[in-house]
C-alpha positions in Angstrom: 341.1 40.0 49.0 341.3 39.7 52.6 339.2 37.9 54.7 337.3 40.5 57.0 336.0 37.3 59.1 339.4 35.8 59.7 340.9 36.6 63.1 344.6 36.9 63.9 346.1 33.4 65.6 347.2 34.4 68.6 349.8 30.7 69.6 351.0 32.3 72.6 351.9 29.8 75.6 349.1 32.1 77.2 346.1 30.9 75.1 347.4 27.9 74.3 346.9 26.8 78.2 343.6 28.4 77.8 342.3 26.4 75.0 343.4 23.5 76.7 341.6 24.1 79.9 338.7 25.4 78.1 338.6 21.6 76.4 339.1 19.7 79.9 336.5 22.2 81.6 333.9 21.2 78.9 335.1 17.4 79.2 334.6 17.6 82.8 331.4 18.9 82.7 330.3 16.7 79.9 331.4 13.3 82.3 329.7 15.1 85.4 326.6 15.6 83.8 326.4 12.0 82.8 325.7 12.6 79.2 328.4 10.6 78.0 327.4 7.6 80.4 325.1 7.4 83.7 327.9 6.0 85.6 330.0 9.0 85.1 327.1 10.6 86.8 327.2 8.5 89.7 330.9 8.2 89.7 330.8 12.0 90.1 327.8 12.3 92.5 329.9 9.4 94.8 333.6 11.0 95.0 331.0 14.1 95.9 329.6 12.4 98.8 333.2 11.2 99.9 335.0 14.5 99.9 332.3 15.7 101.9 332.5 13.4 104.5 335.8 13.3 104.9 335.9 17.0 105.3 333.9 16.9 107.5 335.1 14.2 109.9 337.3 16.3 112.1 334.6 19.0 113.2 333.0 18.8 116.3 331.1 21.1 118.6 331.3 21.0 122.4 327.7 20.1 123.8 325.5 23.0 124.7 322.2 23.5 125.5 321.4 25.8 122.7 323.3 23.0 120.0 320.9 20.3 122.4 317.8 22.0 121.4 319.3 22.6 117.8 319.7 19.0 117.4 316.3 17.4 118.7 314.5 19.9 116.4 316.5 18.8 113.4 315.7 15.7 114.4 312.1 16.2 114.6 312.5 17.9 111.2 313.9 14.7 109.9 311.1 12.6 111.2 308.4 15.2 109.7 310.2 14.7 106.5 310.3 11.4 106.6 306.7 10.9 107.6 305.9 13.1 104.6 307.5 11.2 102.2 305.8 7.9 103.8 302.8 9.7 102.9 303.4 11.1 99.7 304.0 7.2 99.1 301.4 5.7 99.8 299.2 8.7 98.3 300.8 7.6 94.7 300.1 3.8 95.6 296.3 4.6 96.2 296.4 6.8 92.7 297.8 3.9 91.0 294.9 2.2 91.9 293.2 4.4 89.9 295.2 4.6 86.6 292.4 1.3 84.4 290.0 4.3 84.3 293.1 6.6 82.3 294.3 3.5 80.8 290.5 2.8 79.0 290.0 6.5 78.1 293.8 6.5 76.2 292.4 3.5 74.0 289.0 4.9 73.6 291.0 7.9 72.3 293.4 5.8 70.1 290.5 3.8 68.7 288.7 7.5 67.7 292.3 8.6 66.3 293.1 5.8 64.4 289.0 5.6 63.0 289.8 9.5 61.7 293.1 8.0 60.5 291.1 5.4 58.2 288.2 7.7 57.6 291.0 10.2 56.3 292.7 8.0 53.9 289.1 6.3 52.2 288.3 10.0 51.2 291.9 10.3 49.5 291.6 7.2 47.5 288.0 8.0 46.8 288.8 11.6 45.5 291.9 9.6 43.6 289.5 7.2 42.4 287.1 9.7 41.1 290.0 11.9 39.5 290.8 8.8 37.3 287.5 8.5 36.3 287.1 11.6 34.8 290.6 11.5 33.3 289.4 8.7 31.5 286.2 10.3 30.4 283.9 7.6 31.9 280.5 8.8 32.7 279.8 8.7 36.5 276.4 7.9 37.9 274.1 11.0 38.9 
């Protein structure tokens, strides 16, 4: 009986490259995304930076007042950003301040959970207790 599942082996030089690039494009990817190890990550995310900036050493732009004003407002964008971020900072330094009162709630919760937990497991052994008991046939109390 032939197998309707089985496909024909194509092993021309053709798809043989392919497989083989298919494998390095899914190593690559697997060392770029730093799965394997974060230092492949970074590895990547550096050679990155450097290709970038030595591409683009060589441009320049001659001076005009239109690049002028296009460079103090990116400037002044930078420093907005910058002050932003400063902000955001210190907003999450004064929220920290805040974090005993979630800290106390979590182990208010944890002591409730783990009271269920205890309360849960005394009415199984009860309930096992009480099966024995009338698998033995000994009268139980009214």
């Amino acid at each position: 009986m032939r197998n309707r599942f089985a496909f024909a082996s194509k092993d021309s030089m053709y798809h043989r490259v392919l497989r083989v690039c298919a494998v390095v494009a899914a190593l690559v990817l697997l060392f770029e995304s730093g799965l394997v190890h974060h230092s492949t990550a970074l590895l990547s995310s550096n050679t990155h930076r450097y290709l970038a900036n030595a591409v683009g050493v060589g441009a320049s732009i001659e001076p005009t007042e239109l690049n002028t004003l296009t460079a103090e407002l990116t400037a002044q964008k930078r420093a907005l950003e910058d002050r932003e971020a400063a902000l955001r900072e210190r907003e999450i330094a004064v929220d920290l301040g805040g974090s005993a009162s979630n800290d106390q709630a979590t182990y208010v919760l944890a002591s409730i959970l783990f009271i269920l937990l205890v309360l849960i497991v005394l009415n199984y052994v009860l309930d096992f207790l009480r099966a024995r008991q009338k698998e033995s046939g000994v009268a139980q109390p009214v």
